[in-house]
N, CA, C and O atoms as a GROMACS GRO file, in nm:
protein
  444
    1UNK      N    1  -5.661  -1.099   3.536
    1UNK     CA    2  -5.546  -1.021   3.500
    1UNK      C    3  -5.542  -0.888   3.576
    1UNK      O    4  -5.430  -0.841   3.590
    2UNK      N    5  -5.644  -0.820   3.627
    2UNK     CA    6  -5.672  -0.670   3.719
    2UNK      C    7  -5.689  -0.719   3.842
    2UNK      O    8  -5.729  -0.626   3.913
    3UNK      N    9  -5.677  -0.832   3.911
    3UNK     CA   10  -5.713  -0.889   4.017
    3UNK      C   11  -5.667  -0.988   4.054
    3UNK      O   12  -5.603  -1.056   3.974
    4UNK      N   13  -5.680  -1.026   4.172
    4UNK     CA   14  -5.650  -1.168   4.216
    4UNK      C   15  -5.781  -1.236   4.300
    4UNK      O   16  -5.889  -1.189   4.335
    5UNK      N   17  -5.728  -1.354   4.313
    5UNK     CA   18  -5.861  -1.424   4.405
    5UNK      C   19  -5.837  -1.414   4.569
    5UNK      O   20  -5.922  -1.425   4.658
    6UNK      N   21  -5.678  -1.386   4.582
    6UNK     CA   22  -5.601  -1.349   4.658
    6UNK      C   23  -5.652  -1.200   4.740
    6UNK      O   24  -5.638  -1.088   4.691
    7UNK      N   25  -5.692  -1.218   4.827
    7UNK     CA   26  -5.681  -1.047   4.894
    7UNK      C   27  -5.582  -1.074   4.993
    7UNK      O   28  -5.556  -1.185   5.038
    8UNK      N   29  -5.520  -0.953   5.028
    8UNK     CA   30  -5.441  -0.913   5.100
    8UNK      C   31  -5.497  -0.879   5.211
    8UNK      O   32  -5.606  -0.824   5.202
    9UNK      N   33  -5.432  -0.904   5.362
    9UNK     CA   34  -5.528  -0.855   5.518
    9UNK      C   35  -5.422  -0.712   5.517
    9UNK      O   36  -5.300  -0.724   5.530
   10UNK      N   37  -5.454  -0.650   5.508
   10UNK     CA   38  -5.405  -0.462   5.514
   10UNK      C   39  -5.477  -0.422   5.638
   10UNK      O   40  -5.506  -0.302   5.644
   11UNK      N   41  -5.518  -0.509   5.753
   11UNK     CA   42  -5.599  -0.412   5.823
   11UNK      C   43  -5.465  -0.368   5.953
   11UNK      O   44  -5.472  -0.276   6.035
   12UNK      N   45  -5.333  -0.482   5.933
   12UNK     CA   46  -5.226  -0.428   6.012
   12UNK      C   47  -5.149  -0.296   5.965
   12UNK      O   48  -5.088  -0.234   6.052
   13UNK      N   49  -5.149  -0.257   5.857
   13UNK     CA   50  -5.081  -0.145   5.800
   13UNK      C   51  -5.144  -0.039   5.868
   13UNK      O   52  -5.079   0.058   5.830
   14UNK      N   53  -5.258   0.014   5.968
   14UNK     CA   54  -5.293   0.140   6.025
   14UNK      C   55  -5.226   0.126   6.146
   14UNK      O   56  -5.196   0.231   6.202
   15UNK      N   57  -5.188  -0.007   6.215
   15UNK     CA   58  -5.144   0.009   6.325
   15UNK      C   59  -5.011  -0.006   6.338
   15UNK      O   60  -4.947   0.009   6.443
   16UNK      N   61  -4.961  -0.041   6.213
   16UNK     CA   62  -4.787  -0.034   6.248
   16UNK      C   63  -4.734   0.080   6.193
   16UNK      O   64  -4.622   0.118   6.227
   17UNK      N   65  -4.821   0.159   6.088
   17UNK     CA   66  -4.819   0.310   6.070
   17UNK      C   67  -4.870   0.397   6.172
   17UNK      O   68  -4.836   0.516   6.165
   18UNK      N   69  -4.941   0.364   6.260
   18UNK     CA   70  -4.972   0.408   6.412
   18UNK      C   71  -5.067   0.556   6.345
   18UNK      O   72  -5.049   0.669   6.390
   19UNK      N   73  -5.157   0.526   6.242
   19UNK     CA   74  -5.263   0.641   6.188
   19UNK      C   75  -5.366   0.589   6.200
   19UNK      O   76  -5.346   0.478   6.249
   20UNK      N   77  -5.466   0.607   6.182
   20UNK     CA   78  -5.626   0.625   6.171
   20UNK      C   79  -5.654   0.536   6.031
   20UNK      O   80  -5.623   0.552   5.913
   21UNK      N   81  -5.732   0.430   6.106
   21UNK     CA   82  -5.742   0.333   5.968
   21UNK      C   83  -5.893   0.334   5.954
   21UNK      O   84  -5.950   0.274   6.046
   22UNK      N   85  -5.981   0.393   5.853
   22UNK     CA   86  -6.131   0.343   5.812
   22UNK      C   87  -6.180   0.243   5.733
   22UNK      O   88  -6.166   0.248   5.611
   23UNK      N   89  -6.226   0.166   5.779
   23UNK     CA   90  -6.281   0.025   5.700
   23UNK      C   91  -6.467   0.045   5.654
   23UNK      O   92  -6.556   0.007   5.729
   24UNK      N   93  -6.493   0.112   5.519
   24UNK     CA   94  -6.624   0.107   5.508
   24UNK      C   95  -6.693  -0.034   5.494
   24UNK      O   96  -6.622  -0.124   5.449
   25UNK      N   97  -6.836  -0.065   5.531
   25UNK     CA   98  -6.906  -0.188   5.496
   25UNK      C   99  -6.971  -0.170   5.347
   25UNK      O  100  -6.988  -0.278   5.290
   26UNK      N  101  -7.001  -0.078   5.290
   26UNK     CA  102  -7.031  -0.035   5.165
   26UNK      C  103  -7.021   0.029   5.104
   26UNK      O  104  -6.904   0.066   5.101
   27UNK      N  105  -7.103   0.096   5.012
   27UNK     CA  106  -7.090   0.208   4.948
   27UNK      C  107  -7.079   0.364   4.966
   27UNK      O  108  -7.005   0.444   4.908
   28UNK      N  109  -7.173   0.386   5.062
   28UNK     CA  110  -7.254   0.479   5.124
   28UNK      C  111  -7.142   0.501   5.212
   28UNK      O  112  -7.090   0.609   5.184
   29UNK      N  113  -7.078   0.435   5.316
   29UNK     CA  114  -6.991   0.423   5.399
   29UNK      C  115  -6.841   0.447   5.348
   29UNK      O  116  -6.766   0.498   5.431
   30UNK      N  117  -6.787   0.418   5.222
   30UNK     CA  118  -6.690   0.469   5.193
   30UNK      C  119  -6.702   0.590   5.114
   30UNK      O  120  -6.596   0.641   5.079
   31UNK      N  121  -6.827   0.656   5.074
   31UNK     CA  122  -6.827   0.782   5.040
   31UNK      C  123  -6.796   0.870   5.180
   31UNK      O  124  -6.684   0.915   5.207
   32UNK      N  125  -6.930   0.888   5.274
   32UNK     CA  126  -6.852   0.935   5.357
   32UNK      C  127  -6.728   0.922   5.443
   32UNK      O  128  -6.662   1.020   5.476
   33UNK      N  129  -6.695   0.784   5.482
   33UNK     CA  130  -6.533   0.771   5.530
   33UNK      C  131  -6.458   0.856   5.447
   33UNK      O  132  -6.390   0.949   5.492
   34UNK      N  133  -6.468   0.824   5.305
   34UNK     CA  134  -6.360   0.930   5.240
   34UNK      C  135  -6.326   1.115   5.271
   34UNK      O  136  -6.219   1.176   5.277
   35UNK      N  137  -6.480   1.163   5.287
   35UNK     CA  138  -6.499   1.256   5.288
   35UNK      C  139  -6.458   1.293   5.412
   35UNK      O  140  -6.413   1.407   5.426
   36UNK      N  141  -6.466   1.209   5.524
   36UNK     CA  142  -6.436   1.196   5.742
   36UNK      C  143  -6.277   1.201   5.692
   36UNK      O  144  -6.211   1.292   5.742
   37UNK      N  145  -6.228   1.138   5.626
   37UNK     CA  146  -6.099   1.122   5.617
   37UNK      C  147  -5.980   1.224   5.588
   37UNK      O  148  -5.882   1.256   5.656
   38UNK      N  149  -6.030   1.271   5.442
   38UNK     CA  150  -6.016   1.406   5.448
   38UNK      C  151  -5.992   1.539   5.554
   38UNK      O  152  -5.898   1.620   5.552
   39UNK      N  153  -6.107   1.533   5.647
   39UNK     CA  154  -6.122   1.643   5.737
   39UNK      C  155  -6.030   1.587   5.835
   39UNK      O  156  -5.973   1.663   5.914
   40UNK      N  157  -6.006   1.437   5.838
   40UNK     CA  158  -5.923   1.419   5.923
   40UNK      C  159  -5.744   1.419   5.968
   40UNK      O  160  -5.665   1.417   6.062
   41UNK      N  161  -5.762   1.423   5.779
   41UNK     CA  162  -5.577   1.426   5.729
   41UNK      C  163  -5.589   1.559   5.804
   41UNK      O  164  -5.522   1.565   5.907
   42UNK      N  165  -5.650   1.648   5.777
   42UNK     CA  166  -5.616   1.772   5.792
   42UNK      C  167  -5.616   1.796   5.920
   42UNK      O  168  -5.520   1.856   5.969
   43UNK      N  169  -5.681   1.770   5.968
   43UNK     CA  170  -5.711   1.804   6.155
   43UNK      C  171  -5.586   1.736   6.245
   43UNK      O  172  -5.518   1.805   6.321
   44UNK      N  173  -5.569   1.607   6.229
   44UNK     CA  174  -5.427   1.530   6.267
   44UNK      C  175  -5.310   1.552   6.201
   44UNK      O  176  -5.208   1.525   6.264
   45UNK      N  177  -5.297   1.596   6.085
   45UNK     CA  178  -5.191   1.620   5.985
   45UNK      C  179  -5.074   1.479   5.991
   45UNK      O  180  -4.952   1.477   6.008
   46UNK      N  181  -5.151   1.395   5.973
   46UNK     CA  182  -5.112   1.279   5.939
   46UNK      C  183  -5.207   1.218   5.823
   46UNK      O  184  -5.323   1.257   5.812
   47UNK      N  185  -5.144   1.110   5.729
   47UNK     CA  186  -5.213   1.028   5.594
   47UNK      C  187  -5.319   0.927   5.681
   47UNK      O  188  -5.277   0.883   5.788
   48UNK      N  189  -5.421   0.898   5.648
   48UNK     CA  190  -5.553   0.848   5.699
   48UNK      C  191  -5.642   0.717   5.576
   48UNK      O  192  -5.719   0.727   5.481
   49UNK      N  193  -5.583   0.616   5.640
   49UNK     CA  194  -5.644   0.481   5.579
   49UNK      C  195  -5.783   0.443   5.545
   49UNK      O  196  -5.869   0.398   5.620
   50UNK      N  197  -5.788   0.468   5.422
   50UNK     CA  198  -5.906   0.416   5.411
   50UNK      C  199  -5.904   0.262   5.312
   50UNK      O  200  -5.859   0.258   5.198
   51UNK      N  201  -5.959   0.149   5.383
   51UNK     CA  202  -5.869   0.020   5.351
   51UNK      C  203  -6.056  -0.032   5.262
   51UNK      O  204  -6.156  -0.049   5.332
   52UNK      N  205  -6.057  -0.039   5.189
   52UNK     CA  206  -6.166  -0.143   5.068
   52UNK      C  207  -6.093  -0.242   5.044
   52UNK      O  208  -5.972  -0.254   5.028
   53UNK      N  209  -6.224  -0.349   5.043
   53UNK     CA  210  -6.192  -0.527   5.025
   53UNK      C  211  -6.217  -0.493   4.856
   53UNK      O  212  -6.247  -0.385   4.806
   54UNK      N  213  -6.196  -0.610   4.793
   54UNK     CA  214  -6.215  -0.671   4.648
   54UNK      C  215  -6.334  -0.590   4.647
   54UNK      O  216  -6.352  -0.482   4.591
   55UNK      N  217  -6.434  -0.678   4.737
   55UNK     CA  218  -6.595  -0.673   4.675
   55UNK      C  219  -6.632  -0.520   4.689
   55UNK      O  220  -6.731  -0.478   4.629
   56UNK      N  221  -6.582  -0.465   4.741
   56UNK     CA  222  -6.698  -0.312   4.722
   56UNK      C  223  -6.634  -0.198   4.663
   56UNK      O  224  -6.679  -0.086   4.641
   57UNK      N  225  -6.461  -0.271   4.630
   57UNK     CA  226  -6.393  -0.178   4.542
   57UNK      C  227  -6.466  -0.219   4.370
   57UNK      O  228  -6.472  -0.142   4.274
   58UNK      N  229  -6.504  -0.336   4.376
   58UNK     CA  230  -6.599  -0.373   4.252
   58UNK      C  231  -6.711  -0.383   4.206
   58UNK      O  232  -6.752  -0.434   4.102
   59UNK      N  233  -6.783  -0.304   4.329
   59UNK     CA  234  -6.928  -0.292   4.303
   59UNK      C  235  -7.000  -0.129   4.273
   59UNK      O  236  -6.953  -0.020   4.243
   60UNK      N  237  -7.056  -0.151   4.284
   60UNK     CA  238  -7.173  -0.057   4.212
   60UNK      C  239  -7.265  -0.034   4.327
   60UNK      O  240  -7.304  -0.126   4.398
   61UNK      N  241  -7.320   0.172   4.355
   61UNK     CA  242  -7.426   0.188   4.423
   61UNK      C  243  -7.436   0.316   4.408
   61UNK      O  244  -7.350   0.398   4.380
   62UNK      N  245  -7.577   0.330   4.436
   62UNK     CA  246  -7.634   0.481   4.428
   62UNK      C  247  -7.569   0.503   4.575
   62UNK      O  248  -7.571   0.413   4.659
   63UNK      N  249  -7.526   0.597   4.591
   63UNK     CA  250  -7.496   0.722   4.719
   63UNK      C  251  -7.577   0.826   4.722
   63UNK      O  252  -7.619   0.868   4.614
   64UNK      N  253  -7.618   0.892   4.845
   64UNK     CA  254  -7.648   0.992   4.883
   64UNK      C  255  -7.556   1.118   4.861
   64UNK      O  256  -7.438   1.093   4.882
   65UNK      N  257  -7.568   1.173   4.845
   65UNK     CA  258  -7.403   1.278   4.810
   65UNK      C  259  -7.390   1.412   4.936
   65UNK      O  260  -7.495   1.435   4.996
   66UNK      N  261  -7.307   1.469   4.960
   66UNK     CA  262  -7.304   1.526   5.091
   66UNK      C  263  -7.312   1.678   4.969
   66UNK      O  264  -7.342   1.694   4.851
   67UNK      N  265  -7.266   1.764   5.080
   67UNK     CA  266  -7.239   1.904   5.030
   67UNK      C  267  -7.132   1.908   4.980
   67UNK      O  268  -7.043   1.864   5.053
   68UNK      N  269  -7.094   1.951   4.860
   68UNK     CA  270  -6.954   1.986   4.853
   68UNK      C  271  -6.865   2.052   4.948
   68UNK      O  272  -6.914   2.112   5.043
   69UNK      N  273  -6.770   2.049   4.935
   69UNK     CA  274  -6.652   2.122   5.029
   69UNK      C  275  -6.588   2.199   4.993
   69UNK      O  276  -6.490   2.144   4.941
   70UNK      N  277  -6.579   2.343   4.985
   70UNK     CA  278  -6.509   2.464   4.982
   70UNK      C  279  -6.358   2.416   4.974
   70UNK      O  280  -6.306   2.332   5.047
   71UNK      N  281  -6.304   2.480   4.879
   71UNK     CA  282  -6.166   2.416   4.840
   71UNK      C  283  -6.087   2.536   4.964
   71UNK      O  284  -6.132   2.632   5.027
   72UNK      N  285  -5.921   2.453   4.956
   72UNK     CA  286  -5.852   2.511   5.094
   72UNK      C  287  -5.766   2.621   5.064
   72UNK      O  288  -5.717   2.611   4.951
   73UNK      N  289  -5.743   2.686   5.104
   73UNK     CA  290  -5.644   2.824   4.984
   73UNK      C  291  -5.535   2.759   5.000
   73UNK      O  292  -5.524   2.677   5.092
   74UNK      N  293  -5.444   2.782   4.919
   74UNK     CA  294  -5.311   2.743   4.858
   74UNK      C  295  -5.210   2.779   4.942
   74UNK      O  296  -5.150   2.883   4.919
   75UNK      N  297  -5.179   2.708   5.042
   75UNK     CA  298  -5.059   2.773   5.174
   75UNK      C  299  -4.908   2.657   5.141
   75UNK      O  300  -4.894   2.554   5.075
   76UNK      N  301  -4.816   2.742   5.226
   76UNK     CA  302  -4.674   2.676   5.204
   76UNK      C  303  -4.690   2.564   5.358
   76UNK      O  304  -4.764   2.603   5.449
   77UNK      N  305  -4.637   2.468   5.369
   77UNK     CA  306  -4.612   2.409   5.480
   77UNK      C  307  -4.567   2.470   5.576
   77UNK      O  308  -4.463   2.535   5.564
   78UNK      N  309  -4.641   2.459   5.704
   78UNK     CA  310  -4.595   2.516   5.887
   78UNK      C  311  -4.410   2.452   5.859
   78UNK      O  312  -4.300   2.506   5.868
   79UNK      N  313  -4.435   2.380   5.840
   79UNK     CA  314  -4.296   2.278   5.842
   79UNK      C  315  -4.271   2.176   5.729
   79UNK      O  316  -4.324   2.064   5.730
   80UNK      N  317  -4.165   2.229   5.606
   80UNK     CA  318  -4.135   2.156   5.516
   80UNK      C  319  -4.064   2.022   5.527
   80UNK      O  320  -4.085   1.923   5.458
   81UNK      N  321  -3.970   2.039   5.633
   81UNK     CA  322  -3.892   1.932   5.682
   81UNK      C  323  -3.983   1.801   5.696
   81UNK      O  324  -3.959   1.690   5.650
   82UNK      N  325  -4.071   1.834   5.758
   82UNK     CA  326  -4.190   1.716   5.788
   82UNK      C  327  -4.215   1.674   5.643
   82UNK      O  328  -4.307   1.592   5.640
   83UNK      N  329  -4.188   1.688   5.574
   83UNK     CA  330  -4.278   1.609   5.441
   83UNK      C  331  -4.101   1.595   5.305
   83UNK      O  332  -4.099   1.588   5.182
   84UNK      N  333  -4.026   1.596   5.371
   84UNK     CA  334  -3.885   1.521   5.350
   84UNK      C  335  -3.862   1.384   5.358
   84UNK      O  336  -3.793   1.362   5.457
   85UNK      N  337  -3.884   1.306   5.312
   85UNK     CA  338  -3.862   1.142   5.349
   85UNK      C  339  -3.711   1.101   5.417
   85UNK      O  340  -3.673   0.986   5.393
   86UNK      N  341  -3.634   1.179   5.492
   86UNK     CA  342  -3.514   1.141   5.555
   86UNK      C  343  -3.535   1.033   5.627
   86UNK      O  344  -3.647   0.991   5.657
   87UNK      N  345  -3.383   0.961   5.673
   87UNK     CA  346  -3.442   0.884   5.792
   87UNK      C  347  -3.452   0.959   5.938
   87UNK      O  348  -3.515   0.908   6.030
   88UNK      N  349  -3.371   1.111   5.952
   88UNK     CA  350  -3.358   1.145   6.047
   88UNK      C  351  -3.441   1.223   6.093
   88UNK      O  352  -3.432   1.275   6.204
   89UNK      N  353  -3.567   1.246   5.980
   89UNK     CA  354  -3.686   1.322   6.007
   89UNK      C  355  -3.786   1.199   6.039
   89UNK      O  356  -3.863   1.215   6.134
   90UNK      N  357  -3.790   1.069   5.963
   90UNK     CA  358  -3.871   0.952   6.033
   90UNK      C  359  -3.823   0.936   6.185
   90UNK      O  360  -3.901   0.920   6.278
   91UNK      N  361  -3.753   0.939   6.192
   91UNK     CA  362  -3.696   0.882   6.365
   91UNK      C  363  -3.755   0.997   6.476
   91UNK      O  364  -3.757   0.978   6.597
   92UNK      N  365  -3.793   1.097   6.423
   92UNK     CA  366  -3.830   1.207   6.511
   92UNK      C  367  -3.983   1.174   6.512
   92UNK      O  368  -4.043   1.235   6.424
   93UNK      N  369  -4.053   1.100   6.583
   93UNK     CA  370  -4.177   0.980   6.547
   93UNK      C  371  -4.262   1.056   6.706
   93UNK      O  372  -4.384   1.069   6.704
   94UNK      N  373  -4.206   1.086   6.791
   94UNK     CA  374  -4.246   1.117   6.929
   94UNK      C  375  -4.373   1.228   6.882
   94UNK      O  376  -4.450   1.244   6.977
   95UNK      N  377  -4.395   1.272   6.812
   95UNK     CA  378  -4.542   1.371   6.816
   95UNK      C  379  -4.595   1.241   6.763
   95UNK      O  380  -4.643   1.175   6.856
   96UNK      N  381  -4.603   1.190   6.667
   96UNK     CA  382  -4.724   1.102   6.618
   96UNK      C  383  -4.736   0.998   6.749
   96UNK      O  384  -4.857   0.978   6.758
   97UNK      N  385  -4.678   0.934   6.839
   97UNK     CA  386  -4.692   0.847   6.935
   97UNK      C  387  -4.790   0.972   7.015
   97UNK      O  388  -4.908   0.982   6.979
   98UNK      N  389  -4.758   1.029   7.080
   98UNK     CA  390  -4.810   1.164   7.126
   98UNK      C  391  -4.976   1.175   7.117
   98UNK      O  392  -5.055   1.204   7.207
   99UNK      N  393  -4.997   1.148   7.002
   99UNK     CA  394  -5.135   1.195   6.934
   99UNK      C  395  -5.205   1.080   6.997
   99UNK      O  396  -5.310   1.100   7.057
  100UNK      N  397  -5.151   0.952   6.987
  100UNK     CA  398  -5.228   0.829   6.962
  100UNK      C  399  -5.357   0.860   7.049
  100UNK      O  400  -5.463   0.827   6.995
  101UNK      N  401  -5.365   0.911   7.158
  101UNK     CA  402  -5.470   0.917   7.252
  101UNK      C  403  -5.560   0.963   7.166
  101UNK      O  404  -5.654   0.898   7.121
  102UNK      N  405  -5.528   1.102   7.136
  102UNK     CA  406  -5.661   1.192   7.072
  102UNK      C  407  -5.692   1.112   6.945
  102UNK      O  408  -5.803   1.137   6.900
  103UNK      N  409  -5.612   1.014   6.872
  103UNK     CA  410  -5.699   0.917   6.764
  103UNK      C  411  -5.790   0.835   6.851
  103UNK      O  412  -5.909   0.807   6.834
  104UNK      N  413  -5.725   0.809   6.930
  104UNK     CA  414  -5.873   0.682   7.036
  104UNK      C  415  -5.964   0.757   7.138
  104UNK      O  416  -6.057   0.698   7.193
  105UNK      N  417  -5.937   0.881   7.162
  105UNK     CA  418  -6.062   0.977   7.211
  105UNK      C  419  -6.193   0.991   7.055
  105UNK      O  420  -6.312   0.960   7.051
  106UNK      N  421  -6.109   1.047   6.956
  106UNK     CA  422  -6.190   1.043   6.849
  106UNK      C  423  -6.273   0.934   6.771
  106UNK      O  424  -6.370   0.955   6.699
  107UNK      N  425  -6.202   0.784   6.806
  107UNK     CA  426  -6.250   0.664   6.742
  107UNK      C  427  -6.361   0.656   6.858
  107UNK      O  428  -6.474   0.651   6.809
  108UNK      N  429  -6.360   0.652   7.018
  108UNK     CA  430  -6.465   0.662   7.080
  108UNK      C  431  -6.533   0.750   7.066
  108UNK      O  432  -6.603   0.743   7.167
  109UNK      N  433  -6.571   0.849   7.001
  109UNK     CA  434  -6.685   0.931   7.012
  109UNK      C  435  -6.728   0.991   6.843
  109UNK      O  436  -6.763   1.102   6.803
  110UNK      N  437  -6.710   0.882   6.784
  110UNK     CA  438  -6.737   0.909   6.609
  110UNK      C  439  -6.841   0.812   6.564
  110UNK      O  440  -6.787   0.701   6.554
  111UNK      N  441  -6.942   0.809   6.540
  111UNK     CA  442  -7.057   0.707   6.486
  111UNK      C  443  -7.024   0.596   6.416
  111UNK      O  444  -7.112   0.520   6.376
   0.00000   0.00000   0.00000
C-alpha cells in the first residue's frame, strides 16, 4: 500500500531537466550526496537530483556524520523573476544550456 514492486527508471529526468543528477550506492553515499548537493544548488543555482532506488530509500545504516553547516543569512533573490513559473521566464533556458559544460567539468573532477 506505501509502495510498489514497480520502480520507476527516473535516471532520464536529470537529463531532460538538463541539471546535475546524484545517484548514491548506499547509505553513507546519500548522506553525503545530499550534503554535495546542497553546496551545489547553491553554487549552480539550479535544483540538483538526488535520485534513491526502493532498496536504500528502505533501508537502514549507521553513517559517519560530517560537520554541520553554518546556516545561510536570510537574503531576497538576485532575481525574483527567475523563481516565477511563467512560460516566458521557462523559455529564457539559454543560461542553464550555458552552464552545461561547467556541470561536466565538475562531474569530471568530483570523486
Amino acid at each position: 500500500m506505501h509502495s510498489s514492486q514497480n520502480e520507476q527508471d527516473s535516471r532520464c529526468y536529470g537529463e531532460f531537466a538538463r541539471i546535475v543528477m546524484l545517484e548514491p550506492a548506499n547509505q553513507q553515499e546519500a548522506y553525503e550526496m545530499t550534503r554535495e548537493a546542497l553546496g551545489l544548488s547553491e553554487r549552480f543555482q539550479i535544483p540538483i537530483l538526488v535520485r534513491l532506488v526502493t532498496r536504500l530509500a528502505h533501508s537502514r545504516a549507521v553513517v559517519r556524520l560530517g560537520e554541520p553547516r553554518a546556516e545561510n543569512p536570510v537574503t531576497r533573490a538576485a532575481n525574483p523573476n527567475a523563481w516565477i513559473l511563467l512560460p516566458s521566464n521557462a523559455a529564457s533556458n539559454g543560461a542553464l544550456l550555458e552552464r552545461q559544460k561547467t556541470f561536466l567539468e565538475w562531474s569530471g573532477s568530483t570523486p
